[in-house]
C-alpha positions in Angstrom: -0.4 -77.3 -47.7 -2.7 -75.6 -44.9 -4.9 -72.7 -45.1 -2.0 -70.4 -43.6 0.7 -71.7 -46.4 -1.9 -70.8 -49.2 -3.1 -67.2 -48.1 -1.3 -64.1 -46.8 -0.6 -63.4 -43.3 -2.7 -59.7 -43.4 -5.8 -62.0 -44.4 -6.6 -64.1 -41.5 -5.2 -61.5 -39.1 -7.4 -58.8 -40.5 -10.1 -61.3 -40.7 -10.1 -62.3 -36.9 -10.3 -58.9 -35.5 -11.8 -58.9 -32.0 -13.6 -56.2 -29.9 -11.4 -53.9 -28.7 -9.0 -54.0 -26.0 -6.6 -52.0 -23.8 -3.9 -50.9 -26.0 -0.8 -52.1 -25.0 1.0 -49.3 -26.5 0.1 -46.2 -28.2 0.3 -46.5 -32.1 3.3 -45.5 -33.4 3.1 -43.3 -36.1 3.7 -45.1 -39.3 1.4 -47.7 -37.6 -2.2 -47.6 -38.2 -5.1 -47.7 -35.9 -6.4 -51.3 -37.0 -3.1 -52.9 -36.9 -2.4 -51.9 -33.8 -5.6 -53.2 -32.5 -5.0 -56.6 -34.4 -1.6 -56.8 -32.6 -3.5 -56.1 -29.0 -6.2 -59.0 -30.3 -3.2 -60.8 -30.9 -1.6 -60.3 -27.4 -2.8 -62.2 -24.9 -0.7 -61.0 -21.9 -0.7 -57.2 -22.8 3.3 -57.5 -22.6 3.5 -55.9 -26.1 5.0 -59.3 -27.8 3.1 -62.3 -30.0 5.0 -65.2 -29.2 3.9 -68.5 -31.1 1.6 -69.8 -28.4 -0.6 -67.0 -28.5 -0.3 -67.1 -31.9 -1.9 -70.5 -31.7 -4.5 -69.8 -28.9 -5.9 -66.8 -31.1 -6.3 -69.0 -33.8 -7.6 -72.0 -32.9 -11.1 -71.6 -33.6 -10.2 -70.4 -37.2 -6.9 -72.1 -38.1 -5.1 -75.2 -36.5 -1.4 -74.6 -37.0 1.0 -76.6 -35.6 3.7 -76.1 -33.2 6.3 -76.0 -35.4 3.9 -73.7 -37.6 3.7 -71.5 -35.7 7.1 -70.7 -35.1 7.7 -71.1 -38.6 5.0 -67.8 -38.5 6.7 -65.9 -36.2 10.4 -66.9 -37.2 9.7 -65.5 -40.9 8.8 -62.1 -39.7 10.7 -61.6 -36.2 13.4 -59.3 -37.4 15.1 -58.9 -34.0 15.9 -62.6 -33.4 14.6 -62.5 -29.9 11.6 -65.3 -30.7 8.7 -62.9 -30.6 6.9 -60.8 -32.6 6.8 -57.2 -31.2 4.6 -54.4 -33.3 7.2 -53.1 -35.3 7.5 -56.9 -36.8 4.1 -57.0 -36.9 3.3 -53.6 -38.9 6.9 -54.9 -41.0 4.7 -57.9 -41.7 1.5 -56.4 -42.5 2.7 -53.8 -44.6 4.6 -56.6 -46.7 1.3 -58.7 -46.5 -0.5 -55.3 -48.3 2.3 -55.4 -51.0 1.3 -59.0 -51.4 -2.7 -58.5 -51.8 -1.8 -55.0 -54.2 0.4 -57.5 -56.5 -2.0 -60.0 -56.4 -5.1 -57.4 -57.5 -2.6 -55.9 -59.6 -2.3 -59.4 -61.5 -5.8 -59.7 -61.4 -6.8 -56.2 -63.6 -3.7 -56.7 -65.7 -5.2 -60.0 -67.1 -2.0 -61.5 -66.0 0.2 -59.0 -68.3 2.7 -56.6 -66.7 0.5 -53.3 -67.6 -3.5 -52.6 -67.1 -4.9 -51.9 -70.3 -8.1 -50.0 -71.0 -9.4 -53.1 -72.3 -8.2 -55.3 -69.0 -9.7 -52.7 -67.2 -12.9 -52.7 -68.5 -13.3 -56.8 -68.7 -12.2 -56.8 -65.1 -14.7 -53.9 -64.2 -17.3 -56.1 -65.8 -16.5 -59.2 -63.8 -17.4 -57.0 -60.4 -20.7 -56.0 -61.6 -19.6 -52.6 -62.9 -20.2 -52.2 -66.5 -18.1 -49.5 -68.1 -16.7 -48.5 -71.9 -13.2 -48.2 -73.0 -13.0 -44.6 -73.5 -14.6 -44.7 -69.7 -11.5 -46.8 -68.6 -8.8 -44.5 -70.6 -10.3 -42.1 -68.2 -9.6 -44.1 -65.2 -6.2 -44.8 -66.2 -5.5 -41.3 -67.4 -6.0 -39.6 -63.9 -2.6 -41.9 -62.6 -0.9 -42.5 -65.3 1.5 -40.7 -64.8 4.2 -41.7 -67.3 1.2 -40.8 -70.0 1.4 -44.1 -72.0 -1.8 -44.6 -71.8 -1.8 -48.0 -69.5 -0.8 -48.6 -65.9 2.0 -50.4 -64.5 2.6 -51.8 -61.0 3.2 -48.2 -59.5 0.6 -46.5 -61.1 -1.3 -49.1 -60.0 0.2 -48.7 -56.6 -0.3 -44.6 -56.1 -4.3 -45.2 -57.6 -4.9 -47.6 -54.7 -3.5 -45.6 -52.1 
């Protein structure tokens, strides 16, 4: 398994941000100012579609994928059918690649449980560096828990990262 199998999409497109360029478009409203700029990055031509070859040009340096890769890539997330990503694929495909990361941080401060306890909180604070009591992270939870049973689950979790 390559690099690209084993991490999310969002990652290595976020993380291979370029200068800016001459937007192709104008954002779309439900599409932020970074991920319109990564699509433009990702755009060689300025014809306001990824196809798999410039997929594989802007990533060459960082990531070899293959041919067939990269079609794979831009297959998985070309909603249309017409063999190209165009940006509301691409926002389609980051917004599912934040879903991913949330889960996976969600995972993380859960302890691997389906809820974030005070206590998985607080071990989890202390892992970053950030040392903090119990009764601190009841607080934290408090302010989003919104169903008031004292832990957080997946939305909770969801609503506090927003």
């Amino acid at each position: 398994m390559n690099s690209y199998q084993s991490s999310s999409p969002i990652r290595f497109f976020r993380h291979l941000l370029s200068p800016p360029r001459k937007p192709t478009s104008p954002p779309s409203p439900d599409c932020s100012r970074d991920i319109h700029h990564v699509f433009n990055h990702f755009d060689e031509n300025g014809d306001g579609k990824i196809t798999a070859s410039e997929l594989q040009n802007r990533l060459k340096n960082d990531l070899q994928l293959s041919d067939e890769e990269a079609e794979m890539a831009v297959s998985s997330s070309d909603a249309d059918g017409d063999g190209v990503l165009g940006l509301e694929d691409f926002v389609k495909m980051m917004k599912e690649g934040e879903e991913e990361e949330l889960r996976e941080a969600f995972v993380m401060y859960s302890m691997k449980s389906s809820v974030i306890t005070p206590k998985s909180l607080k071990k989890m604070m202390g892992r970053l560096g950030q040392e903090t009591t119990v009764n601190e992270c009841k607080m934290m939870i408090g302010r989003f828990d919104v169903n008031g049973d004292g832990v957080l689950d997946f939305d909770e979790f969801r609503v506090m990262m927003g």
